[in-house]
N, C-alpha and C positions, 0 to 999 in steps of 0.2 A: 556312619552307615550311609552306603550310598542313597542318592534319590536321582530321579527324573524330575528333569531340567523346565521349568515353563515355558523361558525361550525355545524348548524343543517342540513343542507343538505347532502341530500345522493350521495356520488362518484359515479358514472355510472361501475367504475371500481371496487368498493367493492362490490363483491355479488359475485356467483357461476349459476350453472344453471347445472339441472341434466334431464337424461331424461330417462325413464322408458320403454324400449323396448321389447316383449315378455318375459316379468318376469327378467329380465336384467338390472339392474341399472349402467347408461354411467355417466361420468359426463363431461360436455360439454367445456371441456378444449378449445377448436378451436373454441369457439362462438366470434364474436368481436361485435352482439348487435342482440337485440331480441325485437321488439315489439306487444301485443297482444293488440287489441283492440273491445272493446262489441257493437255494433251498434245496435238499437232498431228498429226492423221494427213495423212501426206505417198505418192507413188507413185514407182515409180521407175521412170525411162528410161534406156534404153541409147542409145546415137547410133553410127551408122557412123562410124568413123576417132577412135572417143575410147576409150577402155579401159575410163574410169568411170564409175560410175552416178551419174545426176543426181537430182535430187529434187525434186517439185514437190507444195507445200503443198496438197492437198484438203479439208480439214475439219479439225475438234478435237475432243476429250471431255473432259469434266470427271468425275473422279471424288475421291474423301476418302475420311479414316476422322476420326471422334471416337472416343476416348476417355472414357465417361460414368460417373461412380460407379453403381453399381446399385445406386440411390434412385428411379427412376422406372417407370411401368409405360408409357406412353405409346408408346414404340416398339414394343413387345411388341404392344400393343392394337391397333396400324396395321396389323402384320404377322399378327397374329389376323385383323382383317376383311379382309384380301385371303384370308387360306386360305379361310376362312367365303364369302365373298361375289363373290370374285372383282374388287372393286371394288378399286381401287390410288390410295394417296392421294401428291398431289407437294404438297409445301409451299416455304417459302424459309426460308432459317436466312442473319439478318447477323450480321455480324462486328464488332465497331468495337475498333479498338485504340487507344488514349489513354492515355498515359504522361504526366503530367502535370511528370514532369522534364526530360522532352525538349523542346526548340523545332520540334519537327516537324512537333506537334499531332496531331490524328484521322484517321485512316482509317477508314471504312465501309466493308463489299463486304458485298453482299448476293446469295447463289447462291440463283439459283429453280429452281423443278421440281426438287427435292430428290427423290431417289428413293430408298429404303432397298434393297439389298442382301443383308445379312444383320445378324440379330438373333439373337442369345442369347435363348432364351424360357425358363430357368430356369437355376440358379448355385446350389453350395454348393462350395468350397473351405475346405480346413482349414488349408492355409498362410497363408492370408491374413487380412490385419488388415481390410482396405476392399475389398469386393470392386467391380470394376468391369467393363465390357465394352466391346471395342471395336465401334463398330457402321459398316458399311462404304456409302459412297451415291455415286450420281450425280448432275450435275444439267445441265441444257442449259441457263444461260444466268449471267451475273454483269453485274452495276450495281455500280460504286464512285460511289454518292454523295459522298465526302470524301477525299482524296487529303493524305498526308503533304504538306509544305511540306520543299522543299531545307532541308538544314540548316545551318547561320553555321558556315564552319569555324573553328577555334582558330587 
């Protein structure tokens, strides 16, 4: 019987993460994890002669959290000049994951109009060895440029 491969799984730790800040390309050295996730907003109907409620797909949202060592001041200063200015900056942060043990190869997803949330704008903790923050965003839209390859079962 076939199975999937262990070698084919992707390290959490092999990949990069870049992020695209007024025409500025960062690459997100101080990330320790990033999740984005699509959630479907759906309505719901009731119907004569049925008991249950149906559901019909309207729209999605994208929202995340990273995870970022507090090594950077960069989100801080985005979230500074929207108090200050009222200006509100969206950027795009990809993702590319590449496990070079795997036969799966690369994934890229790139989420635009990145929207910040909430930031931490100062940190001192005495428990801590690394201080980090998690910082919260949305974003309206995803490109996968590079899509995993099926992988050879065993």
């Amino acid at each position: 019987m076939p199975y999937f491969k262990a070698s084919d799984t992707i390290s959490g730790q092999e990949g990069r993460a870049y992020a695209t800040i007024q025409s500025q390309n960062v690459e997100m050295f101080y990330l320790k994890n990033i999740e984005a996730t699509v959630e479907k907003q759906k309505a719901e109907m009731k119907a004569i002669g049925r008991r249950g409620v149906q559901h019909k797909a309207t729209g999605w949202k994208g929202s995340g959290t990273m995870t970022i060592y507090y090594a950077t001041s960069r989100f801080r200063e985005l979230m500074l000049d929207y108090m200050s200015t009222g200006r509100d900056t969206y950027f795009s942060i990809t993702i590319v994951n590449e496990d070079p043990n795997s036969q799966t190869g690369k994934q890229e997803v790139t989420l635009k109009n990145v929207n910040l949330d909430k930031v931490i704008m100062a940190k001192l903790d005495t428990e801590s060895d690394m201080l980090d923050e998690e910082v919260g965003f949305t974003f309206e839209d995803v490109e996968i440029k590079n899509s995993f390859r099926d992988p050879k079962l065993g």
